[in-house]
N, C-alpha and C positions, 0 to 999 in steps of 0.2 A: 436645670433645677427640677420641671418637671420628673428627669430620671431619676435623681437624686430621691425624688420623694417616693415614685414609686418603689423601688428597692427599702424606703425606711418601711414600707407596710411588712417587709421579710421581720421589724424587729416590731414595729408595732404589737403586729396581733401577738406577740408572747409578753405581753406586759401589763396584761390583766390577770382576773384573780380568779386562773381557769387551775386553779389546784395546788397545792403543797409546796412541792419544795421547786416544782418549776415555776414560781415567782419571778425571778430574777430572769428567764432564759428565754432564746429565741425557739417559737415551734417554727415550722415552714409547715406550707401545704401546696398542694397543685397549682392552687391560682397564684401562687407567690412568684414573684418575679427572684431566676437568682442572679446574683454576678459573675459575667461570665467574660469579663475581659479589664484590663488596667481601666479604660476609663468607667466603665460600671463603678469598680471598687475606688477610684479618685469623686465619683458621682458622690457614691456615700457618706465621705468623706466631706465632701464640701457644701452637705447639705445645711446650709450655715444656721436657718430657723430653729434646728434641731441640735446642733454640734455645739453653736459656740451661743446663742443666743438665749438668757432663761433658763438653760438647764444644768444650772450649779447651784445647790445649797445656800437660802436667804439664812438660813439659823448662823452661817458667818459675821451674821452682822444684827442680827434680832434682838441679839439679850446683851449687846458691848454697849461700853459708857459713852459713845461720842455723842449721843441724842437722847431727845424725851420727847413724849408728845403732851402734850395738854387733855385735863382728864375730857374733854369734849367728843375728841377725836380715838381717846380711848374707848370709849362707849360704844363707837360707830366700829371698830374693829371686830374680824372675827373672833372666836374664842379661841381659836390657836394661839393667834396673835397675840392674845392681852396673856394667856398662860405662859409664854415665852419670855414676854414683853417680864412681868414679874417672877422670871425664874423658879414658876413652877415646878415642882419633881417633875408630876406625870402630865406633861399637855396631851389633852385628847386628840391623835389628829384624824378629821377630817379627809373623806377620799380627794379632796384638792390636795391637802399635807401633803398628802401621799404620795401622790404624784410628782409635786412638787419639790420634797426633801429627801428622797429617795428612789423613784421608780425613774422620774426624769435623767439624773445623774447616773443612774444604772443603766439606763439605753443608750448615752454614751459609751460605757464599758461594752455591751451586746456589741454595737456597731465595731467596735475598734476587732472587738472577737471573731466579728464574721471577716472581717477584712484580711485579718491576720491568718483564720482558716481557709479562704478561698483562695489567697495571693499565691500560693504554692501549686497550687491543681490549674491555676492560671500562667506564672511566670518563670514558674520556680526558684523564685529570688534571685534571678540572673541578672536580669539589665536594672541600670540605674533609674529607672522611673519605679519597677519593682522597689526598690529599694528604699526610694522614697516615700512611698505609699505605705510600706512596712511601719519604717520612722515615723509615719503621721501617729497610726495607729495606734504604734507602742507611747507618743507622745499624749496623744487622747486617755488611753489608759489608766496612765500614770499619772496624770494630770488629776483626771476625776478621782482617781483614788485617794489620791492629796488632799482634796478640798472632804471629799466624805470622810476620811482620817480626822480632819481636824471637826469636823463635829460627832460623831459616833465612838471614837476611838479613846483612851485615855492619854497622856500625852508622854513622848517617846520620853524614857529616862536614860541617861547616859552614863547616871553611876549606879545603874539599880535592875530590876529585874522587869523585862519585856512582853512576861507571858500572858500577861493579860488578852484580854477580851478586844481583839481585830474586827476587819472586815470580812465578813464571806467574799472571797478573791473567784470571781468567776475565769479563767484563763480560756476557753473554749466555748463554741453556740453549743453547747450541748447541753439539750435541755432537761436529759437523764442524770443531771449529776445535780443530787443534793446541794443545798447550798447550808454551810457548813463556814461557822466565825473561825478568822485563822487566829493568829495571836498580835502582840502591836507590832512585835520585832517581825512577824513573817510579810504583816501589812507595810513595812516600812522598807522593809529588802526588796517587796513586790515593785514598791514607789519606785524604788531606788534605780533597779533593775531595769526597768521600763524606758526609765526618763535616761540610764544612761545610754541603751540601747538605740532608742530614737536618736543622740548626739550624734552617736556614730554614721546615721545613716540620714541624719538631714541632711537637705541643700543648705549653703549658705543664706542664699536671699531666695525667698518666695515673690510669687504675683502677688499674694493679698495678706495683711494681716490677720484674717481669721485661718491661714493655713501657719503652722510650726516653722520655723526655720533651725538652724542649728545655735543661733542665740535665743532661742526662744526654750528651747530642752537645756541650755547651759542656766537659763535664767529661775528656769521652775526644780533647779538639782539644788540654785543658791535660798529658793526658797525654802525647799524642802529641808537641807540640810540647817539651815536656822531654827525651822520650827523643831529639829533636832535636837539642839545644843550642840552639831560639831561643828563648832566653829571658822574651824581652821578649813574645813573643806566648803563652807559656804564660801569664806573667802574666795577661795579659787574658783569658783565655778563664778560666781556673781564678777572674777577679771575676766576669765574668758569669753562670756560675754557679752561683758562691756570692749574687749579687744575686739567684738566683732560688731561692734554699734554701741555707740556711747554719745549719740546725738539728744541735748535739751533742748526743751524751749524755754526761750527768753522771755521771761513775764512782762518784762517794760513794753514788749512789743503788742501785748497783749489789748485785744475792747474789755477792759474790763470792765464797761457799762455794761456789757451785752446782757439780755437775759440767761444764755447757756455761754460760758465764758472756753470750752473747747468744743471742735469737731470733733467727732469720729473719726478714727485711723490717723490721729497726730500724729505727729516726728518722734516723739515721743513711747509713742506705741511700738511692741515687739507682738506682742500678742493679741488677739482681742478678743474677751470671752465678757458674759455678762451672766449673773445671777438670776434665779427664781426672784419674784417680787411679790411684797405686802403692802397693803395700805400702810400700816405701819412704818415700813418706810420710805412712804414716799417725802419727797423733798418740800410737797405742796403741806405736807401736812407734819414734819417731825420736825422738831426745831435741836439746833447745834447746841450741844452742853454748854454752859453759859462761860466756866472755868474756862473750857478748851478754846472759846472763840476770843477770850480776854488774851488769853496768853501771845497772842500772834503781836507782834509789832507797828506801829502805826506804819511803819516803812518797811515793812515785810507785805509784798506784794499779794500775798495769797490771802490776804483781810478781806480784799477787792474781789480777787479771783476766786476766791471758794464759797463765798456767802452772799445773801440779800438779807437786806436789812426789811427784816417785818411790820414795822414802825409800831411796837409794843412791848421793847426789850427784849424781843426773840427775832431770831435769825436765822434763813432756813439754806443750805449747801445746794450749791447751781456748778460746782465746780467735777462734775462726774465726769471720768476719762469715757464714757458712754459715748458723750459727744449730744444725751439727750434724757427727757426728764422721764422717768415711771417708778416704781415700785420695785424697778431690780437693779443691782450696782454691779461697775465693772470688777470683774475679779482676774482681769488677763494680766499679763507683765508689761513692765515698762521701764524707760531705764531709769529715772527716777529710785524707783527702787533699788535698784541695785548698787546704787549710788551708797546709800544707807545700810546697807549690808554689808557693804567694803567695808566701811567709816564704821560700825559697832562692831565687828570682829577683830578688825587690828585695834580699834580701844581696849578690847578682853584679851588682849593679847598682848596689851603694854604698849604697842606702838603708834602711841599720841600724834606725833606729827603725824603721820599718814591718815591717822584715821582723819584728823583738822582740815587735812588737804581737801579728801576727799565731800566732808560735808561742806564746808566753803565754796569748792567748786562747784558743786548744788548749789548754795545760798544766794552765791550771787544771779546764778539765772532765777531767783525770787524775789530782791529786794530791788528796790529802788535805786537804780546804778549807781548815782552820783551821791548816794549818803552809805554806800554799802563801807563795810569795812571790814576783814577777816576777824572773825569771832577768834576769842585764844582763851586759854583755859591752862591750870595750875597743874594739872595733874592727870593721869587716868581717870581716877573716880569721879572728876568735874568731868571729863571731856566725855565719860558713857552716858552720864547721867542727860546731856546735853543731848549725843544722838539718838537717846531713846524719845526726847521730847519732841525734836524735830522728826523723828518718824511720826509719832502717832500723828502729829500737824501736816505732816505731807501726805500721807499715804491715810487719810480719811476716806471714810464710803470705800474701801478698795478689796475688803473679804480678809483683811490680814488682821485685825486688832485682836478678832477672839483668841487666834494662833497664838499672837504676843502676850494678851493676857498669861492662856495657860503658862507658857514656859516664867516670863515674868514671875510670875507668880511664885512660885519655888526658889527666887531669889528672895529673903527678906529686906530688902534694900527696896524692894520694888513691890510686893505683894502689895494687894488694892481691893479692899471693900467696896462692890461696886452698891449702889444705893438707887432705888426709883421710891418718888412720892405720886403716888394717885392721891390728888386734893380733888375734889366734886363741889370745893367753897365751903363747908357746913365742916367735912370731917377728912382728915388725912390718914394715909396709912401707906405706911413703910416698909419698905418691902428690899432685903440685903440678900450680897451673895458674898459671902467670904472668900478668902483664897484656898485654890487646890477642894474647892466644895467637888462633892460628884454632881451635882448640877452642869459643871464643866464640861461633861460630857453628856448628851441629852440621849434621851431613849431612842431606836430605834421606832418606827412607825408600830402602833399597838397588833393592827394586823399583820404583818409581813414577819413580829412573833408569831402571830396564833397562825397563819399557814405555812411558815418554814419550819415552826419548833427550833429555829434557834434561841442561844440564850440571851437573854435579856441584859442589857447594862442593866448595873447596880444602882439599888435608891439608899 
């Protein structure tokens, strides 16, 4: 680990705000350590404090409906946070923001760049440890790119036109090259690109869940291609996957007294990455949307497992695939999900029984075994309707709702006025975000415009 970190100082010092358009890039200098052999570049890679922990975008989950806080704890909040919190146009951010929703997730991109440029002058992509080292990188990539797509980006259209306003795609440490918005569709072939490349060249099974496997690039292609709309190829990618691990846990088996009701790196887990963190949402302090926590069944085991009962008609979420409580949520894969992904594609696709199987055989590792009973439903339009609601109830706290919102939302079947009440007792005020708002997609940090000169999302 120590190596590990010395070598992160190669990306550290370019990720201050020593000039222009080298924002985003790695400089080197004398004293920088470089990499100069496979385990250097495996070092980098498993620098886990840096890689997988904290350094993915909390606006996945800052401005979505699953929580509120009470106006108390709004007060005590940053100003970022409360401008986010009520969907804001322009929240000011702050040199933490910064760091935080953008520079952080961007030094995973630098790392995976420097990896990708030194692997060649080191292996030349010969041997199989090469090759998996490659795969990590391009999986890192592509991964970060995903998660900053879905807050920066506007959302991929499948019968409409792509050219909009992308991410600046750095592919190289090169810190002479501008950075420069690509478009959604170039942002999305980058994604695409990346994460199918890394499939190729994973291992099957890794040592640790914070390293990629080849279920793990199968699992973030089913995601990606969701937040798509292609459906048909989420499908496939969320089987292959699951053909390579498709192990639940069983809730009955579960302490569902416990205060933290999973570990870290459950059976469950394929990936494991965590979010940046806000007071806002932490668990101590955000309380479950009242609607969402009603909905759950008294014999739906995850009533138990995903909540404490606050004893004032609020309820706060204990159920993080974290495995632990703070201010940032997991946003890695798990098969869970993929579960729901199978079961809502073959629903849009007319194929009712599969998709039933599929969420059943999820259901029942949640309910109460001896009252469970296969849910059945009339038609397609009953049976989507159902695995959109059991998604949002499974896959809480998890980095996916904002994703679902956007695309949802362009359905009018589904579109959703999301609503916060700041009451203070004396006076309320209400504060809406309609569907397909450009709120949807939030600004870009105000500096990283004014030293790039790139262009700005739209107000």
């Amino acid at each position: 680990m120590k190596k590990a970190l010395s070598f992160l100082s190669l990306i550290v010092a370019a990720m201050c705000f020593c000039g222009c358009e080298k924002y985003l890039d790695i400089r080197s200098s004398k004293s920088t350590v470089i990499p100069s052999s496979l385990d250097d570049l495996q070092a980098l890679l498993d620098a886990t404090p840096h890689i997988n922990l904290g350094f993915y975008p909390a606006l996945l989950e800052i401005a979505t409906d699953d929580y509120f806080v009470p106006h108390n704890i709004y007060n005590l909040v940053t100003a970022f946070e409360q401008e986010s919190y009520i969907w804001k146009p322009e929240p000011l951010y702050l040199q933490q923001d910064v760091n935080g929703e953008w520079t952080n997730p961007f030094r995973n991109v630098s790392i995976a760049n420097t990896v990708l440029d030194r692997l060649p002058m080191i292996d030349g992509n010969t041997s199989t440890r090469g090759q998996h080292i490659k795969g990590t990188a391009l999986f890192f990539r592509g991964f970060s790119y995903f998660l900053l797509a879905q807050v920066y980006c506007a959302p991929y259209n499948t019968q409409g036109n792509n050219s909009g306003l992308g991410l600046p795609l750095r592919l190289t440490p090169d810190f002479n090259e501008p950075s420069v918005r690509s478009s959604v569709q170039g942002t999305y072939d980058q994604i695409i690109s990346d994460l199918n490349s890394a499939a190729d060249l994973l291992p099957v099974t890794v040592e640790f869940p914070t390293r990629p496997n080849k279920a793990a690039a199968y699992a973030a292609l089913a995601r990606a291609y969701l937040a798509m709309e292609v459906y048909d190829q989420a499908d496939e990618y969320a089987a292959k996957a699951l053909n390579l691990y498709d192990e639940l846990i069983d809730f009955n088996e579960l302490d569902l007294g416990a205060a933290l009701t999973f570990a870290p790196f459950h059976r469950e887990t394929i990936f494991y990455a965590a979010s940046n963190g806000y007071t806002v949402l932490n668990p101590r302090y955000a309380c479950v949307d009242t609607e969402l926590y009603e909905s759950y069944d008294e014999l739906d085991l995850r009533k138990k497992a995903f909540f404490t009962d606050n004893g004032n008609d609020t309820y706060s979420f204990k159920g993080s695939y974290m495995g632990n409580t703070g201010n940032g949520f997991f946003v890695g894969l798990a098969v869970d999900e993929l579960f729901l992904i199978r079961a809502e594609c073959q629903a849009r696709a007319g194929r009712t029984p599969e998709a039933m199987e599929h969420l059943n055989h999820l259901l029942r590792h949640r309910w109460v075994a001896e009252h469970f009973a296969p849910l059945q439903v009339s038609g397609s339009e009953e049976c989507l309707r159902l695995i959109l609601e059991e998604r949002r109830k499974e896959l809480l706290s998890r980095g996916v709702r904002w994703s679902d919102l956007r695309r949802l939302n362009k359905d009018p079947r589904f579109a959703k006025t999301l609503i916060r009440v700041i009451d203070d007792g004396s006076n309320q005020t209400t504060y809406t975000l309609p569907p397909n708002d450009p709120r949807y997609v939030f600004l870009i940090p105000q500096e990283v415009i004014r030293i790039t000169g790139m262009q700005q999302n739209l107000r």
